[in-house]
C-alpha positions in Angstrom: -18.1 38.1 -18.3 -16.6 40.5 -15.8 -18.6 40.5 -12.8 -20.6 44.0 -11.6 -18.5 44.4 -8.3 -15.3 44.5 -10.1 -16.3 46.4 -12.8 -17.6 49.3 -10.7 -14.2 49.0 -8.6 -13.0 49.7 -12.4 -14.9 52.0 -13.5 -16.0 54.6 -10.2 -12.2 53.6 -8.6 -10.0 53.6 -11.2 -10.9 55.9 -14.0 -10.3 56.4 -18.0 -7.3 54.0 -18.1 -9.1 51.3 -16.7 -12.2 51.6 -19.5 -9.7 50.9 -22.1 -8.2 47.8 -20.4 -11.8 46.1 -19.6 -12.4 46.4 -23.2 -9.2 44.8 -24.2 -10.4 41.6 -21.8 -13.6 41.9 -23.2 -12.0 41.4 -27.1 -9.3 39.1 -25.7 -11.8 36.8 -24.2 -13.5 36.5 -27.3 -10.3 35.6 -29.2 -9.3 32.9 -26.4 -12.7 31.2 -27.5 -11.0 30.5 -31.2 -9.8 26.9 -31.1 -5.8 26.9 -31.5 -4.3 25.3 -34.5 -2.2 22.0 -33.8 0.8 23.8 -35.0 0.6 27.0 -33.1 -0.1 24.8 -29.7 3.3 22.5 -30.6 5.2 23.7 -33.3 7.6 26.5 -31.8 6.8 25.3 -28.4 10.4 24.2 -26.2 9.4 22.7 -23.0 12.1 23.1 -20.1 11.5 20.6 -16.4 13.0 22.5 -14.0 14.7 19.6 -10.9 16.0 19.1 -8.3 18.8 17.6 -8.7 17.4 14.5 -7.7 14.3 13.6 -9.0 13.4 11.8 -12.3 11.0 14.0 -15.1 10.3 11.2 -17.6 6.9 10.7 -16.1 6.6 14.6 -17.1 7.9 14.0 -20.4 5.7 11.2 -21.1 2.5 13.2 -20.3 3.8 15.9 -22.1 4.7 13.7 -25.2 1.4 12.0 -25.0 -1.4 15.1 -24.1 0.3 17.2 -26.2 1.7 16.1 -28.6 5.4 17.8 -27.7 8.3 15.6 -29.2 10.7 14.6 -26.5 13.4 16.3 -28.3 11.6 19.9 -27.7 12.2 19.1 -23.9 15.1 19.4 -21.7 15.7 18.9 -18.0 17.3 21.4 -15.9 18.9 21.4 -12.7 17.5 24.0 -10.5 19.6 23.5 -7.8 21.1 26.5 -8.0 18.2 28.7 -8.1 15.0 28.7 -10.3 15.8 32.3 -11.8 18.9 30.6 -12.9 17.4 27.6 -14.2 15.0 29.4 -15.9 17.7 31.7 -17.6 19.2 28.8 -19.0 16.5 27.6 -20.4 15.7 30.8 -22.4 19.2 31.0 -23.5 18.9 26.8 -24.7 15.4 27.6 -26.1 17.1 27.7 -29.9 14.3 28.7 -32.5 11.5 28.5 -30.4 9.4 31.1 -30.1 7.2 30.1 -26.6 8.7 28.5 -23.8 7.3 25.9 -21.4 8.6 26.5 -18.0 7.7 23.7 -15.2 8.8 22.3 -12.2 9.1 18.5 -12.2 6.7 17.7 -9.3 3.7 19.9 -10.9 0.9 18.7 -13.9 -0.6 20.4 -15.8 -4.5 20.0 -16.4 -5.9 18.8 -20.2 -6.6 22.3 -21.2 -3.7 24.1 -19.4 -1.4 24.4 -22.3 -3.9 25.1 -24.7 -5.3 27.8 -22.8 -1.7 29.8 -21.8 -1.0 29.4 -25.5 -4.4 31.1 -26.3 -3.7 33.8 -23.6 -0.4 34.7 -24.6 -1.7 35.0 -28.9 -4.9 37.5 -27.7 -3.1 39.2 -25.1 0.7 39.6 -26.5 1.6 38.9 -23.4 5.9 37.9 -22.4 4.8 35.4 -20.3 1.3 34.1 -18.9 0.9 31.6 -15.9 -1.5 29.2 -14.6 -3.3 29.1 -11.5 -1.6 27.0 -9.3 -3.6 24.3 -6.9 -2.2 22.7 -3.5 -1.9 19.8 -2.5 -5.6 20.2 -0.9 -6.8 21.3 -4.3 -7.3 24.9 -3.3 -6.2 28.5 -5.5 -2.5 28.7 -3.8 -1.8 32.5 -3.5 0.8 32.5 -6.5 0.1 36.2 -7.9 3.0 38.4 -6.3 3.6 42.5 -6.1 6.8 44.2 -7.2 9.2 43.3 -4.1 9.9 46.1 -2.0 12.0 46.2 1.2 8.3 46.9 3.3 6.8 44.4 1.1 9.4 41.9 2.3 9.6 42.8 5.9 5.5 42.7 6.2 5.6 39.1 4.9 8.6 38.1 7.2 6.8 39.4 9.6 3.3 38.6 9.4 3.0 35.9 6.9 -0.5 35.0 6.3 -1.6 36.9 9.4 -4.0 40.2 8.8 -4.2 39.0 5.0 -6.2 42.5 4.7 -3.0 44.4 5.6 -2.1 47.3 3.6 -0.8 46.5 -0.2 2.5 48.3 1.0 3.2 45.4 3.8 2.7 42.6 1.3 4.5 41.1 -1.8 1.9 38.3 -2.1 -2.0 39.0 -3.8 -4.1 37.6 -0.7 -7.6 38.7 -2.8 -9.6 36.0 -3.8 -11.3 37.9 -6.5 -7.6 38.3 -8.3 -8.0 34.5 -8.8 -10.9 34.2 -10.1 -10.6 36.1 -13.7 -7.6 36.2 -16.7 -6.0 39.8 -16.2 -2.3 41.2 -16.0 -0.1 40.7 -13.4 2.9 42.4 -12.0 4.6 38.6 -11.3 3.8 35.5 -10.4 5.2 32.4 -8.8 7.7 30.7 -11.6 6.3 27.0 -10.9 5.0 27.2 -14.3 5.4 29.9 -16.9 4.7 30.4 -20.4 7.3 32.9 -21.9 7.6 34.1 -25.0 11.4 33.7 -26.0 12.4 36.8 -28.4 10.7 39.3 -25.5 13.0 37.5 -22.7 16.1 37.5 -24.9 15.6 41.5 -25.3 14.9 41.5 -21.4 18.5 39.8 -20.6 18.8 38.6 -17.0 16.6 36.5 -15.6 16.3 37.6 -11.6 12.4 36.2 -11.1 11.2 39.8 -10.7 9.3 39.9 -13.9 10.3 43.6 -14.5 12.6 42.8 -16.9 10.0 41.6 -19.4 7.0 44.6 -18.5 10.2 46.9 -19.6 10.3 45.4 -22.7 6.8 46.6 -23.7 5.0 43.7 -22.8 2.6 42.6 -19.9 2.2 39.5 -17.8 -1.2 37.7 -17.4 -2.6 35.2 -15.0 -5.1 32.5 -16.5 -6.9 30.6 -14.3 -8.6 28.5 -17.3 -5.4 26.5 -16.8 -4.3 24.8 -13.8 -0.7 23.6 -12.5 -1.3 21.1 -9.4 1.1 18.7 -7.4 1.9 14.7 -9.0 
């Protein structure tokens, strides 16, 4: 249930177009309670574990395989050593007839309910990709949700880091509200730790260069959903 301080900031804040898009959270939130079918939560599901170069992912696998169901043979490891946009692009072009792609790097797990839950996002919502909320190492909300980059954007963070988190939006590429965390809703990017794309809308978007624009230009949105949760092995 949206909560009355957001939706006044909604409503009084940010006019007509905004009534239309509670309503859609309201209608998606009531499809996300509809349990998934095994074979829309597996079947058509590719699973790509981004590395380092060095590390080993069969402990990822093997969770994978075993929570989830997802055949070893739906998952490939990728070298990310040359970038994570890259990596990622590869694995969209390697995805074959999948229709959803599992993006994750190979130090993060996902909770019981976290692939269930993006899977359920991404059917109510229609969404190109949807990510998790991402936990630290101290088991907080990391500040994952990110702003189109811009060179002020960049040169606030470079300068100021986490300093004056209250700083105007123009001097930040990084979400620093709490509230943005706490609720499903759409995004303009994200970090790519774990992602949840959906393969024909990233095809049609072409270059992967971790901006997200690519795929909002196909039509489609990005959503955050905090119902599932990437944290650190």
């Amino acid at each position: 249930m949206l909560e009355p301080r957001r939706l006044a900031r909604r409503y009084l804040g940010q006019g007509p177009a905004a009534y239309r898009e509670v309503r859609s959270w309201v209608d998606e939130e009531t499809a996300a309670t509809t349990a998934l079918s095994p074979s829309y939560s597996t079947g058509r599901l590719a699973v790509a574990i981004v590395t380092d170069g060095r590390s080993d992912a069969a402990a990822l696998t093997d969770d994978l395989r075993d929570r989830e169901g997802i055949a070893p043979e739906r998952v490939r490891v990728i070298d990310g050593t040359h970038g994570f946009a890259a990596a990622v692009e590869h694995a969209v072009a390697s995805a074959g007839d999948a229709e959803r792609l599992l993006v994750i790097r190979h130090d993060l797990r996902l909770d019981g309910e976290a692939v269930a839950a993006l899977n359920r996002r991404m059917r109510a919502s229609g969404a190109g990709i949807v990510v998790p909320r991402i936990e630290t190492a101290e088991g907080q909300t990391a500040q994952s949700l990110l702003r189109d980059p811009t060179p002020w954007r960049a040169l606030g963070d470079a300068m100021l880091g986490e300093r004056f988190p209250n700083r105007p939006l123009s001097l930040s590429g990084v979400d620093r509200d709490a509230e943005s965390y706490a609720f499903a809703h759409p995004v303009k990017a994200a970090d790519e730790a774990t992602l949840l794309i959906h393969v024909p809308t990233a095809k049609a978007a072409g270059r992967w260069d971790g901006t997200f624009r690519g795929i909002r230009e196909q039509g489609t949105t990005v959503w955050y959903e905090p119902a599932a949760t990437a944290r650190p092995a």
